[in-house]
N, C-alpha and C positions, 0 to 999 in steps of 0.2 A: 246569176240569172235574175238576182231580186233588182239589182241595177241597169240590167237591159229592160225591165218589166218599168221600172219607175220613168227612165227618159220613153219610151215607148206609150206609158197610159198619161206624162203630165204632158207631152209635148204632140202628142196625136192631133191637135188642130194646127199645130206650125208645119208639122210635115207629115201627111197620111201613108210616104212611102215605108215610113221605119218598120212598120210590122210586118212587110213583103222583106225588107232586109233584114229584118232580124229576124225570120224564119227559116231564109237564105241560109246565114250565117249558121244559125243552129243545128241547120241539117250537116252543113260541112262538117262542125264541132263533132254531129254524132255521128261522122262517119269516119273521123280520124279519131275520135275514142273509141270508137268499136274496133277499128285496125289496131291499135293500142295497147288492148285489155286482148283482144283476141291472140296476137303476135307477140309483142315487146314486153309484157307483165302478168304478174295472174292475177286470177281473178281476188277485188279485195275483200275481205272480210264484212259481215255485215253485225251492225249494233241494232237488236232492236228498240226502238223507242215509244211512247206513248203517243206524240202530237210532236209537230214542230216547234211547239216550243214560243222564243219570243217572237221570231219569224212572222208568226201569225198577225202577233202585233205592229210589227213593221209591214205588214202587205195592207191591212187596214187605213192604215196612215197614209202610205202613197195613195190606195185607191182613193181616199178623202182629199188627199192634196191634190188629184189627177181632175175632178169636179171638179173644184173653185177654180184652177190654172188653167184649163180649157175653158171653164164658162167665162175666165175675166180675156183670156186671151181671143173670145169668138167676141165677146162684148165690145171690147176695144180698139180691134184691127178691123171691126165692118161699120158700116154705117146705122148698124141694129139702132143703137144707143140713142143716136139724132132723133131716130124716128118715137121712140121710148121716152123717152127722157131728154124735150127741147130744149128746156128753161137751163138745161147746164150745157149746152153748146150755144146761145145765141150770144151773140157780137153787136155790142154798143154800135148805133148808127153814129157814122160820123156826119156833122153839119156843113 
């Protein structure tokens, strides 16, 4: 899930459909796990824990790399930048 969560929040301005299908998806996931656990296996034992652990630290990290990857990717695929920032798009006049 931490892997559908990272192309999902770095790649959200190249394609906005991923979160409609990765919901999709998820729901099938927890509907053949639920048939799964309910039918083919028992139920499994549970650990309890304090926090997740490093986990936390890797959700951190995507979410920070998901801002710079989407702002450089909205930066550089529109025309924002030209407007922003001339003097590093203008083009030598030829004579």
């Amino acid at each position: 899930m931490v892997i559908e969560y990272g192309y999902i929040t770095l790649f959200a301005s190249a394609f906005p459909l991923a979160p409609i299908l990765s919901m999709l998806c998820n729901l099938i996931e927890l509907r053949s796990d639920m048939f799964k656990l309910v039918y083919v296996c028992r139920r499994p034992h549970v650990n309890r824990v304090r926090n997740i652990g490093i986990w936390r630290n890797i959700m951190y990290v995507l979410f920070t790399l998901s801002i710079v990857s989407n702002c450089f990717l909205f930066g550089f695929t529109t025309e924002q930048m030209m407007v922003w920032i001339p003097s590093w798009f203008q083009l030598e006049k030829e004579l």
